[in-house]
C-alpha positions in Angstrom: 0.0 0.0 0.0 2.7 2.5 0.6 4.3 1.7 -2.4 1.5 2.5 -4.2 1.1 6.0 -2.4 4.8 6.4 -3.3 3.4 7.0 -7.1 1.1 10.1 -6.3 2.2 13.3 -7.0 2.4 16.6 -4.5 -0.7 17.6 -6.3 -2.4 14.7 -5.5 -1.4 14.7 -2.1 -2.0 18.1 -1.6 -5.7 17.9 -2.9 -6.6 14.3 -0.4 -5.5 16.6 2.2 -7.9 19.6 1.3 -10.6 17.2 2.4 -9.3 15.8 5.7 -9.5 17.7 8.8 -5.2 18.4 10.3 -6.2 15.6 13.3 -7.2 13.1 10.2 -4.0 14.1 8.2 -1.9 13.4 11.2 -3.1 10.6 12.5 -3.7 8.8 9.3 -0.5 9.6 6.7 2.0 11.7 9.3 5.3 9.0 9.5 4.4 7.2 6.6 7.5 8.8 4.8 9.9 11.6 5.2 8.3 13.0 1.8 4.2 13.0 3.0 5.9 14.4 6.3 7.4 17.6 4.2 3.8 18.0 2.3 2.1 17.9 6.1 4.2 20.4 7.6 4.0 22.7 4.2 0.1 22.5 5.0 0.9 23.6 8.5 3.1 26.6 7.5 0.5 28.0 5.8 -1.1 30.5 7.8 -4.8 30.2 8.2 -3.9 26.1 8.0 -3.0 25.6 11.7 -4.3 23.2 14.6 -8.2 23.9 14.6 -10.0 23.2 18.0 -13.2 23.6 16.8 -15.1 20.2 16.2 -17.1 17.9 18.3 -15.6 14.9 17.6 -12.1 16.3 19.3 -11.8 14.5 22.7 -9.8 14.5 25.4 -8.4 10.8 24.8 -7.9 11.7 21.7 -5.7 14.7 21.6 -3.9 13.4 25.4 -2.8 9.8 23.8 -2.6 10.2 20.5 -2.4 13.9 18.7 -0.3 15.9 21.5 2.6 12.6 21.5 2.8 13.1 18.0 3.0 16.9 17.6 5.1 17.4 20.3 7.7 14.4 19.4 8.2 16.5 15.6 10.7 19.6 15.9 9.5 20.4 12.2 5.8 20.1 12.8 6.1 22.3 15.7 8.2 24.4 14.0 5.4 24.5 11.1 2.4 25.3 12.8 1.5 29.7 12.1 -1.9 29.1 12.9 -4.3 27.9 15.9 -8.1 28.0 16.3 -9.9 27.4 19.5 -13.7 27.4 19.6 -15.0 27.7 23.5 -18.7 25.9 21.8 -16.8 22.5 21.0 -13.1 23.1 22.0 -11.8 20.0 25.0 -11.4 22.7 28.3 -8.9 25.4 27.5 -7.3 25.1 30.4 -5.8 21.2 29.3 -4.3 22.7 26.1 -2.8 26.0 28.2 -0.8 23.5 30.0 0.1 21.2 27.6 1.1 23.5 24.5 2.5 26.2 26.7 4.0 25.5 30.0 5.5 22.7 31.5 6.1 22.2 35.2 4.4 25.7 35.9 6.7 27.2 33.4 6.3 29.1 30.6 7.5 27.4 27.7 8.1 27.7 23.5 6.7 24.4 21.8 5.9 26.7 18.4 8.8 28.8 17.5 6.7 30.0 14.7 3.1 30.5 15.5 2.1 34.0 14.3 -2.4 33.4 14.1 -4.1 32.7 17.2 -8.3 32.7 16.9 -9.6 32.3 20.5 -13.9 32.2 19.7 -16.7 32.0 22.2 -14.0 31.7 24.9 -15.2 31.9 28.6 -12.4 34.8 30.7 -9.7 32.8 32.6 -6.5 33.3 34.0 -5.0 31.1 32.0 -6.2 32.4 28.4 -5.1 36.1 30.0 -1.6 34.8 31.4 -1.2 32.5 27.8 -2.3 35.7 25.7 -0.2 37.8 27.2 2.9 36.4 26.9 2.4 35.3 23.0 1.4 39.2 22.2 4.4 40.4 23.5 6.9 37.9 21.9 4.9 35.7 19.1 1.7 37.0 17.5 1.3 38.7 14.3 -2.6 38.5 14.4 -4.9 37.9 17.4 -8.7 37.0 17.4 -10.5 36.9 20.8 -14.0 37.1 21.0 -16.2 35.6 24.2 -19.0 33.4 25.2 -22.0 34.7 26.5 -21.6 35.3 30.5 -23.3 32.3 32.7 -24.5 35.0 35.1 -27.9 34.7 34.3 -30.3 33.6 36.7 -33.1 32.6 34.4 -33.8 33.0 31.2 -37.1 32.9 28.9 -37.4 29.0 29.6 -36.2 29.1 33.5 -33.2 27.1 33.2 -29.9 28.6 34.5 -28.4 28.6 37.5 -26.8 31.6 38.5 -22.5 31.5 38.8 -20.7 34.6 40.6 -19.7 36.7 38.3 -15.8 36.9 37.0 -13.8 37.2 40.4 -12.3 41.1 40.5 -8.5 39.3 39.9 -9.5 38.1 36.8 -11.2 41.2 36.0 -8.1 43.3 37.2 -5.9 40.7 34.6 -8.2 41.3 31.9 -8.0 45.3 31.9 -3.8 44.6 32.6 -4.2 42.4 29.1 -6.3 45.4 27.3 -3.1 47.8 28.4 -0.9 45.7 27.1 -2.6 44.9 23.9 -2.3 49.0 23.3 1.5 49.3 25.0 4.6 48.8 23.5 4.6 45.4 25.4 1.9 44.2 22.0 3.7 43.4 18.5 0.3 42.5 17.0 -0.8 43.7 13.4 -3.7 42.5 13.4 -6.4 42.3 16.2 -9.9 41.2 16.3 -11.7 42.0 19.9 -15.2 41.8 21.0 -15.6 43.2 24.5 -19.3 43.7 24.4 -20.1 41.1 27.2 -17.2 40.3 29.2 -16.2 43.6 31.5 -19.0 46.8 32.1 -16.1 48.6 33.5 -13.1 48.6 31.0 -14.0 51.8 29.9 -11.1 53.9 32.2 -8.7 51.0 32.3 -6.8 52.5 29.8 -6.8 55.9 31.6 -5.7 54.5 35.1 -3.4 51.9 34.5 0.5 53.0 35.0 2.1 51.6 32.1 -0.1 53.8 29.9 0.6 57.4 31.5 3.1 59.7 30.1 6.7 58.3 30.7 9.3 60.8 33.2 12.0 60.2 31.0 13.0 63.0 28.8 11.6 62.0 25.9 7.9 62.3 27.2 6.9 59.8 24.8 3.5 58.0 26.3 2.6 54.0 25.3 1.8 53.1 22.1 1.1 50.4 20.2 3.2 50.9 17.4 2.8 47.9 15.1 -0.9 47.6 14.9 -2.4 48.0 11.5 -5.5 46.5 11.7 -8.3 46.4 14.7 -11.7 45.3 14.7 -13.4 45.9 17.6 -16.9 45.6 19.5 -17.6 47.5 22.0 -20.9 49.1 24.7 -20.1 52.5 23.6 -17.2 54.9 22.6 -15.6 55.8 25.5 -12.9 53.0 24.8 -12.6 53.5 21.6 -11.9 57.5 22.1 -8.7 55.7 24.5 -7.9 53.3 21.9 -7.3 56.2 19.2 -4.7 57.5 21.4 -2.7 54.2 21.4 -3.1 53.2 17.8 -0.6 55.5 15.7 -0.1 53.9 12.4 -3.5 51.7 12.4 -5.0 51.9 8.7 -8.0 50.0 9.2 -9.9 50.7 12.0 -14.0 48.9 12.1 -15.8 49.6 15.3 -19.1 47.8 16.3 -21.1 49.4 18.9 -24.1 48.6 21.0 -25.1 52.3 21.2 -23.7 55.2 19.8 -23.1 57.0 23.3 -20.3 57.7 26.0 -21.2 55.8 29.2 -22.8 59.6 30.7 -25.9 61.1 29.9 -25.4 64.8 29.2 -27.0 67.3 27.5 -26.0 68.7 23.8 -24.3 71.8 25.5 -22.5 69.2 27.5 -21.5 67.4 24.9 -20.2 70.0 22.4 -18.2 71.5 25.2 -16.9 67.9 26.0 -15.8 66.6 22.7 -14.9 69.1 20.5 -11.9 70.3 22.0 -10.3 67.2 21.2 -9.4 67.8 17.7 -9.1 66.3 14.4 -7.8 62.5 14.7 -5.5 63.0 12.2 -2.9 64.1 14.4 -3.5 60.7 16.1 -4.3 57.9 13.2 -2.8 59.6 10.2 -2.6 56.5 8.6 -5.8 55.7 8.4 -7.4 54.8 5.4 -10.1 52.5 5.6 -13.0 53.0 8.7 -16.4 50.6 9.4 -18.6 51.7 12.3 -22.2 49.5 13.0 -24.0 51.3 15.8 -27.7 51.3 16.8 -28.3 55.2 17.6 -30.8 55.8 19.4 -31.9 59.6 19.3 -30.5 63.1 18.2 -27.3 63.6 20.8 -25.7 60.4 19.7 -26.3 61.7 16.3 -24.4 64.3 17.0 -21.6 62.4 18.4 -22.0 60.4 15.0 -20.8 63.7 12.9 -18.2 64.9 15.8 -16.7 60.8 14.8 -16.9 61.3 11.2 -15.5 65.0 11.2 -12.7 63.0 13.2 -11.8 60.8 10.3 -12.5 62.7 7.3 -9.0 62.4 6.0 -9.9 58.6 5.1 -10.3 56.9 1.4 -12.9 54.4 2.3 -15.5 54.8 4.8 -18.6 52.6 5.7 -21.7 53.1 7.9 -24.2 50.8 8.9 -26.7 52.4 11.8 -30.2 51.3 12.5 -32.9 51.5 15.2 -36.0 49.3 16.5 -37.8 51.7 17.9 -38.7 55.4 16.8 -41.3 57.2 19.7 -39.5 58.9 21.6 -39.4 63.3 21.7 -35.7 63.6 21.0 -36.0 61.2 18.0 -36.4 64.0 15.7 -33.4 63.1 12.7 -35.0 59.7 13.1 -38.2 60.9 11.8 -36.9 62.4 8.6 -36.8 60.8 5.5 -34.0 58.8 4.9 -32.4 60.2 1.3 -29.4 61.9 -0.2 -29.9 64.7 1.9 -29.8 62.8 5.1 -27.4 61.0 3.7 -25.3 63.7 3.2 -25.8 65.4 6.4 -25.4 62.7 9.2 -23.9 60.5 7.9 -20.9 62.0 6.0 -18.0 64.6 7.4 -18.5 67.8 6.7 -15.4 68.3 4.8 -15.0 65.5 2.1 -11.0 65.2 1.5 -9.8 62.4 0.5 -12.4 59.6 0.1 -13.1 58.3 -2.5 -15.1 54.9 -1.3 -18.5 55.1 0.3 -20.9 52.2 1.3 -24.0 52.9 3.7 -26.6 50.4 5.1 -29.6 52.0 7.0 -32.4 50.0 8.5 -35.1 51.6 10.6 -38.9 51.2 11.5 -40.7 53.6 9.5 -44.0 53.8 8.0 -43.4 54.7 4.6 -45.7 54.9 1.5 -44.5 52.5 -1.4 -44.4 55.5 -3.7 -42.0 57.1 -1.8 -39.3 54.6 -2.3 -38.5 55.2 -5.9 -38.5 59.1 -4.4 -35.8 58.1 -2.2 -33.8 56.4 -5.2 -33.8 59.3 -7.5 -33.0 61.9 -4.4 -29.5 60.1 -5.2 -29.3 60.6 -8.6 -30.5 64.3 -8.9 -28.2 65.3 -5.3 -25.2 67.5 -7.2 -22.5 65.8 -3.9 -23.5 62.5 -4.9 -23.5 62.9 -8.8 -20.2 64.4 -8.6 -18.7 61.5 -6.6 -20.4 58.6 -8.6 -22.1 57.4 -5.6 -25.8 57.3 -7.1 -26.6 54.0 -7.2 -28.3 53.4 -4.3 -31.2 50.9 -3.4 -34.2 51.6 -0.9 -36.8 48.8 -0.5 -39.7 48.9 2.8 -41.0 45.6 4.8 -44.8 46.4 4.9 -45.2 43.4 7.9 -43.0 44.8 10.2 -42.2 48.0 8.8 -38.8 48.1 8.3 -37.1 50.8 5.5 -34.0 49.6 4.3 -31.5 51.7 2.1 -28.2 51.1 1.1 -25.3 51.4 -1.5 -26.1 48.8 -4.1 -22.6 47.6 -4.0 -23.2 46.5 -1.3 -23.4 42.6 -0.9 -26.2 41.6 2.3 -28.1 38.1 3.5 -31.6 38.7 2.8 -34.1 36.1 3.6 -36.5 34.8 0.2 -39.9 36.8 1.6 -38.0 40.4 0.3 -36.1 38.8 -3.0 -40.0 37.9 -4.1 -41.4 41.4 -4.3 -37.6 42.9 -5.0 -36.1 41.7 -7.7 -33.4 43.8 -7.7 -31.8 42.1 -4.3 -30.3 39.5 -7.2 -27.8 41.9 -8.1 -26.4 42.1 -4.9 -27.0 38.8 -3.4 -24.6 36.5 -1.8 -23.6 32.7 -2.6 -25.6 32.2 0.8 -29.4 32.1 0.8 -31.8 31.3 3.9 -35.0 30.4 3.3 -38.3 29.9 5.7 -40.5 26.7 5.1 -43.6 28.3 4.6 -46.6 26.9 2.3 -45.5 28.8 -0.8 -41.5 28.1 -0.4 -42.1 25.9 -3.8 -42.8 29.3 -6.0 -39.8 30.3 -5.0 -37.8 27.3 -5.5 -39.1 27.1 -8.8 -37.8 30.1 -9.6 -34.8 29.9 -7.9 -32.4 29.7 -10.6 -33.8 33.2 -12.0 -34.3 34.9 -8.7 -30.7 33.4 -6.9 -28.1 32.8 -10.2 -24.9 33.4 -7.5 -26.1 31.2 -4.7 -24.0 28.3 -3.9 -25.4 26.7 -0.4 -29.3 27.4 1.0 -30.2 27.0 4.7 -33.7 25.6 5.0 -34.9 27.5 8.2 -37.8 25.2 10.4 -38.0 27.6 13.2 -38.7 31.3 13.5 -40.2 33.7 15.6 -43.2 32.6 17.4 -46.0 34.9 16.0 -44.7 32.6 12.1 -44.2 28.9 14.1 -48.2 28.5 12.7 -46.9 29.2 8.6 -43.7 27.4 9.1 -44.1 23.7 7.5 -41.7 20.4 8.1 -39.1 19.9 5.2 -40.8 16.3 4.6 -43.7 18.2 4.4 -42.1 20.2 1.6 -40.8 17.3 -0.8 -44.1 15.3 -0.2 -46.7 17.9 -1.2 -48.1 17.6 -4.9 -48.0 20.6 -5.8 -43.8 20.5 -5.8 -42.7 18.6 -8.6 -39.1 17.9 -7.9 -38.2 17.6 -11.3 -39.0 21.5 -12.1 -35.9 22.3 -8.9 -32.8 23.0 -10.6 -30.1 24.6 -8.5 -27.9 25.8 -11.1 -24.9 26.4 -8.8 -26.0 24.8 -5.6 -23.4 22.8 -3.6 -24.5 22.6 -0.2 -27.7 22.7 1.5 -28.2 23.2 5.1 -31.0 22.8 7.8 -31.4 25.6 10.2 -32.9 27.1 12.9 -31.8 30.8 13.2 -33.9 32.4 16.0 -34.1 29.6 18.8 -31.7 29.8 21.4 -30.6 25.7 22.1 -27.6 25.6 21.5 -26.7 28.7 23.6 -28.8 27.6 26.5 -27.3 23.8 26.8 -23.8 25.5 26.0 -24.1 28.1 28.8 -25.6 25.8 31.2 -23.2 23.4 30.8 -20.3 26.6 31.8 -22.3 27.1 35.0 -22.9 23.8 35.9 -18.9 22.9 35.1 -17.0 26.5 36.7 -13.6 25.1 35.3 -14.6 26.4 32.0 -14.8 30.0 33.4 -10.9 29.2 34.7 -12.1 28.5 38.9 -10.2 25.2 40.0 -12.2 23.9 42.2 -15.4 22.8 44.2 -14.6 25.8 46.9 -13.6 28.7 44.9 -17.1 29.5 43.3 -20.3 29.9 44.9 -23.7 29.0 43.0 -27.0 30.7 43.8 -30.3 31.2 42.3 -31.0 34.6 44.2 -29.3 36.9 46.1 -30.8 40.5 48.2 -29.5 42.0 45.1 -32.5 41.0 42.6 -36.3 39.9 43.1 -36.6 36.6 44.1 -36.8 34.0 41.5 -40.9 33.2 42.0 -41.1 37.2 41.7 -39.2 37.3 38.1 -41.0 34.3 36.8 -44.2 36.3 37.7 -43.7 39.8 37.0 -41.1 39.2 33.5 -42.5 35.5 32.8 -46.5 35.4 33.5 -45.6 31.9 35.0 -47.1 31.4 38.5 -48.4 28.2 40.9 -47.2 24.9 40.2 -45.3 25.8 36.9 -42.9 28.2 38.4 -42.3 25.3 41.2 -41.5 23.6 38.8 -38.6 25.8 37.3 -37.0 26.1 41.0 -37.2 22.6 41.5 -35.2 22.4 38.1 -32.9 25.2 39.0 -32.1 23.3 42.7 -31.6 20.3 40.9 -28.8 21.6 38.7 -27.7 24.2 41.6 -26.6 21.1 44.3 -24.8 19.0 41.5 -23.0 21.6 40.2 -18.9 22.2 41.4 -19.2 25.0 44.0 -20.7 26.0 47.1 -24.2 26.3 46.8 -26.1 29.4 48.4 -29.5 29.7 49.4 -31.2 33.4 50.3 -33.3 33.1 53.4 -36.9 32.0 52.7 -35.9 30.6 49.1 -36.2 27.1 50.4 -40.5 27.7 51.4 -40.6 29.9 48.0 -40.5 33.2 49.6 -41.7 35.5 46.9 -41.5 38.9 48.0 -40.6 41.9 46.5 -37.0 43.5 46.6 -36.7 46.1 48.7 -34.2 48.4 50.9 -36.8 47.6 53.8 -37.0 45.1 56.2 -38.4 42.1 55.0 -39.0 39.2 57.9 -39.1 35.4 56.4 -42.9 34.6 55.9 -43.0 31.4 58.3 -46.8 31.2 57.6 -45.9 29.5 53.6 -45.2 26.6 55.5 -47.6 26.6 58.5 -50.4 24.1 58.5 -53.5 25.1 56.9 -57.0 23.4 56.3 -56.8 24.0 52.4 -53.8 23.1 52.1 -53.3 26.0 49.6 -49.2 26.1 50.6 -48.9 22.9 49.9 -46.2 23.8 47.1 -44.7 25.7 50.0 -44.0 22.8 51.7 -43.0 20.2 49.1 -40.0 22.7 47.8 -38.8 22.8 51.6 -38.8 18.7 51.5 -37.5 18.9 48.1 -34.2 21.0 49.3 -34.0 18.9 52.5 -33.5 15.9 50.2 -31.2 17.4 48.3 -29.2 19.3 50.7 -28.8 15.5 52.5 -28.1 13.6 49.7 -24.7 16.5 48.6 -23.7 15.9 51.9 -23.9 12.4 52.1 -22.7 11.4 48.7 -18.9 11.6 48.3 -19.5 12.2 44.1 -20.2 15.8 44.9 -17.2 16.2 47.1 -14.6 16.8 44.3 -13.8 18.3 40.9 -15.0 14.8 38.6 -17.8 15.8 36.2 -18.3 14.9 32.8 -21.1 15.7 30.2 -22.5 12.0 29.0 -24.8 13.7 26.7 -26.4 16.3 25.3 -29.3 17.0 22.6 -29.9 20.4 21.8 -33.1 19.8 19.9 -34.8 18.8 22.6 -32.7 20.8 25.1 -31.5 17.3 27.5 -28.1 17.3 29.2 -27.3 14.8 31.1 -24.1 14.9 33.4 -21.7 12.7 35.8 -20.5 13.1 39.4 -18.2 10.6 40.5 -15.7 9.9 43.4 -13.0 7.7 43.5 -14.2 5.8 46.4 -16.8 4.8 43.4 -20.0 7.1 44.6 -21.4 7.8 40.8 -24.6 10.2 40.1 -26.3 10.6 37.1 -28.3 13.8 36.5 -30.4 14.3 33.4 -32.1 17.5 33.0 -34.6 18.7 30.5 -34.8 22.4 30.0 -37.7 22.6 27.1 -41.1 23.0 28.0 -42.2 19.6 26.1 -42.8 16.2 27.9 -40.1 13.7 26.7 -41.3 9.9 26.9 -39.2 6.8 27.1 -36.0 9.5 26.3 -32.8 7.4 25.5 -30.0 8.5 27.7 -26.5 7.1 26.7 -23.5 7.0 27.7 -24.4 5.4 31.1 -21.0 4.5 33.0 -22.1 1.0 34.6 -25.0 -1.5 33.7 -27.6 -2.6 36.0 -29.9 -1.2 38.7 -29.8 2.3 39.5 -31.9 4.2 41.7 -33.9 7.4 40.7 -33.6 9.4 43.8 -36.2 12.5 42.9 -39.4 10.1 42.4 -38.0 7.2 44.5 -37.9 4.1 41.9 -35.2 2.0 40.4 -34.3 1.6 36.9 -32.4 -0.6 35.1 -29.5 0.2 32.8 -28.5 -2.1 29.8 -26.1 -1.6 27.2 -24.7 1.8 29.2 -28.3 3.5 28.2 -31.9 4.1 30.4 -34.8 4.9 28.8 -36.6 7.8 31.4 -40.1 9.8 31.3 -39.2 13.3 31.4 -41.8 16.0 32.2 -41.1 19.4 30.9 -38.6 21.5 33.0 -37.7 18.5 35.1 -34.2 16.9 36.4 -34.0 13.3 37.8 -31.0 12.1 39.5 -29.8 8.3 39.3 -27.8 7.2 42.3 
């Protein structure tokens, strides 16, 4: 067989390993000859071909015995590897790769001489990611990616299904902002840096202000921090306040793209306030004069951050290319007056352009907004382009305005321009083909099969279509089942031609299961937020800091009675099996469901008092319910260390089941369904041991065979097997 690989060519070789993922490559053909060895390691030394940790079929076992030996036994493939990619979603922990790629024996240490790309995505904020980035910025990286999960501090959300972690510990807050001042110091010899901030830290925004190594040096030169060798940032912030800081640190950045939640500075002032605050500060120029290229994508809100929006643009008008996307839900309010004009060349021209035009020459705007507009007006918006003399004179005319009469929506943009739109608009707008992407989504509704008639006509470009099944839940009544679709008469396969179609997808865009079971499983397992162990993070489902969990679920939820029981009950469940301390607010055990308040509020002892109706008798079966469980932590040695491992996990139906397990051979089992649908005779693999097991919430055994149990699950329910 080798001999026979002998014959291939590079090319050959070359184009097998385009469709093998770098584990299979490795794994399969690394050591089969010193020739296949130099083609591997010329994959590797391609940049954006490095180790990729972003798969689910990645596991522990497998990278521990096999795929680490290897790597690290090759000085070439070390010495080969530019690029790495971890993905927080399907990534094995973080914190095992830290200390096997990077330090040995608690010490910092080189294993790729050469790595220049790191991509860190949906990452949860730990010491050792900060200690690991910090280092490789200062010494390694060319280009740095870093974006973060969602935070686990949510108590619950629309389903009722989270537990509640402590928020990141103030040293690992304190680290972060010390890694944001390096990134923008002289201690950073990035190019290249991608960073979304927008849910890790609320307060960054002075870090760069306070921190020492950023203030003006004594030495005689006077010189302050820089970072000298950036060139490009992306970055996603809450508002500008960082980003006015960042300007300051960024001398010779030429492209700059800024995503912002809100167009605002972190006060509230008035416009006299403003003008007095920021126009002193002068033309950025002086600061970034090598920028060419600037993005900003901003929800503003009303007419002051509007006003900010020109001071920024008057800022940069030295720029070649500039592009603006802004938009807004929600027009009512008093100082909403810009809003409520019409969106054409002359608004155009007047918010969202500098004053002074020098030297750009590139201009791309995308504006959506809900407006009532009539349909005749639209083709006045188009032609307010081609009549305005600024926009004849810089050939920037072409410009496309269409209106979304069911939830009346105006967009307009530059038709060069290139922007996912979903099949409902491309029906009654044509003109979306011109500017249409290889990608195409597309809802199941009724009359899906007039468009994929036409689909060839309508889509020429589009290479891969997501079939979307789910959708907001005032559609879920049009939506139909794909084997709905290819079953119905009226669909006659044979008239479906995708011209250019190569891939077709299944989707579900606007449901939230895989970040629910993701971010559950990080606050159920606090090692993925960087905390070592079972007493160095404290759960909770309330604190005196917020309403009482009954109180949310009634005031934000409209779920009361049994049915919010039911949600604590859950969130106990998951609370006592998680690693950590578990905390419980006075009265949360007899579902206490007063108000917050500054005032004294005395336990209500009565919830659980004996009474002829009976009408607290929820009262009392939560109080029995966190007796059990509280007993059954204490007395099962599973739940005294660090061992837990996820057995499974469906995200269409939202189950996650998990293990606890000691070494003097205590296991537990805890399966918890998070949907609001009852679940019969649910398969749960993965079951460490066969034979009887005992289910301790209901009080019944069940049997295991073949390492699976087959369970009733009610909706919003957890069942523990001991």
């Amino acid at each position: 067989m080798v001999n026979k690989l002998e014959i291939l060519s590079n090319e050959i070789f070359l184009h097998i390993f385009s469709y093998l993922s770098w584990d299979d490559i490795l794994i399969s053909l690394w050591s089969m000859n010193e020739r296949i060895n130099s083609l591997i390691c010329s994959i590797f030394s391609i940049n954006k071909c490095g180790i990729i940790f972003n798969k689910p079929g990645l596991s522990y076992k497998k990278c521990s015995s096999i795929l680490f030996p290897l790597i690290f036994n090759s000085l070439s493939l070390c010495s080969n590897i530019k690029s790495m990619h971890f993905d927080g979603i399907y990534s094995i922990p973080f914190d095992f790769i830290y200390e096997k790629f990077f330090y040995h024996k608690d010490k910092p240490r080189i294993c790729f001489p050469n790595l220049k790309s790191l991509y860190i995505t949906k990452c949860l904020l730990s010491q050792p990611i900060i200690q690991i980035l910090s280092t490789l910025i200062k010494y390694q990286l060319d280009e740095l990616l870093l974006t973060f999960h969602e935070d686990t501090n949510e108590i619950f959300d629309d389903i009722g299904d989270l537990v509640s972690n402590i928020s990141i510990e103030e040293d690992q807050e304190r680290m972060f902002q010390q890694l944001l001042c390096q990134i923008f110091s002289e201690q950073c010899q990035l190019t290249s840096l991608k960073l979304d901030i927008k849910e890790i830290i609320d307060r960054v925004n002075q870090c760069l202000k306070s921190h020492s190594s950023l203030r003006s040096k004594t030495v005689s030169d006077g010189l302050q921090s820089y970072c000298t060798t950036l060139r490009q940032l992306d970055i996603h912030l809450n508002d500008a306040d960082f980003l006015e800081d960042i300007i300051e640190r960024i001398p010779n950045v030429e492209q700059l793209s800024v995503d912002l939640k809100r167009l605002q500075r972190s006060w509230n002032s008035t416009n006299y306030e403003l003008q007095n605050l920021i126009l002193p500060d002068g033309n950025w120029f002086n600061k970034v004069p090598k920028l060419k290229c600037f993005t900003l994508k901003s929800c503003v809100y009303n007419d002051l951050e509007f006003t900010y929006l020109k001071w920024l643009l008057n800022n940069i008008n030295h720029v070649t290319k500039l592009d603006i996307h802004l938009y807004n839900d929600n027009i009512w309010a008093k100082d909403q007056t810009i809003w409520k004009s019409i969106i054409d060349a002359n608004f155009i021209r007047q918010y969202c352009l500098p004053d002074q035009i020098i030297n750009l020459r590139n201009f791309q705007f995308y504006i959506y907004i809900r407006y009532q507009l009539l349909i005749s007006d639209i083709e006045k918006i188009k032609n307010s382009f081609r009549i305005h003399p600024f926009f004849i004179d810089h050939q920037w005319t072409n410009v496309e305005c269409f209106y979304q009469q069911k939830k009346s929506y105006q967009h307009i943009f530059s038709s060069t321009l290139r922007k996912l739109q979903f099949f409902d608009a491309l029906m009654d707008y044509p003109i979306l083909v011109e500017w249409l992407p290889a990608h195409v989504k597309i809802y199941l509704r009724p009359s899906v099969y007039l468009f994929l008639e036409q689909f060839n006509k309508i889509c020429p470009n589009a290479s891969c279509i997501t079939f979307i099944s789910g959708c907001f839940p005032e559609y879920l009544e049009t939506l139909i089942p794909l084997s709905t679709l290819f079953q119905t008469q009226q669909l006659n396969l044979n008239n479906i031609q995708f011209r250019n179609v190569t891939k077709l997808r299944l989707g579900n865009i606007y449901t939230r299961h895989f970040s629910n079971i993701n971010r559950l499983k990080a606050g159920i397992d606090c090692r993925q937020k960087g905390y070592l162990g079972v007493t160095n993070v404290v759960n909770y489902i309330g604190n005196h800091d917020h309403d009482r969990m009954l109180v949310e679920l009634g005031k934000e939820r409209c779920i009361f009675g049994e049915e919010a029981f039911k949600r604590i009950r859950l969130g106990v469940v998951i609370q006592m099996t998680s690693i950590g301390i578990p905390m419980i607010w006075m009265g949360e055990e007899i579902g206490e469901y007063k108000e917050k308040t500054p005032d004294v509020a005395k336990v209500d002892w009565s919830l659980i008092a004996d009474r002829e109706d009976n009408s607290n008798k929820h009262n009392k079966t939560l109080l029995a319910f966190y007796r059990g469980l509280v007993l059954l932590r204490k007395e099962n040695k599973a739940f005294f260390q660090t061992n837990l491992a996820f057995i499974h996990e469906d995200h269409s139906t939202k189950v996650l089941a998990y293990q606890r397990w000691a070494k003097s051979g205590e296991h537990v089992i805890v399966v918890v369904n998070i949907s609001g649908n009852f679940l019969a005779h649910y398969r749960v693999p993965n079951i460490p041991f066969n034979g009887w097991w005992h289910e301790w919430t209901f009080d019944y055994d069940v049997k295991v065979e073949n390492n699976e149990v087959y369970l009733d699950l009610a909706e919003h329910e957890a069942k523990i097997l001991v």
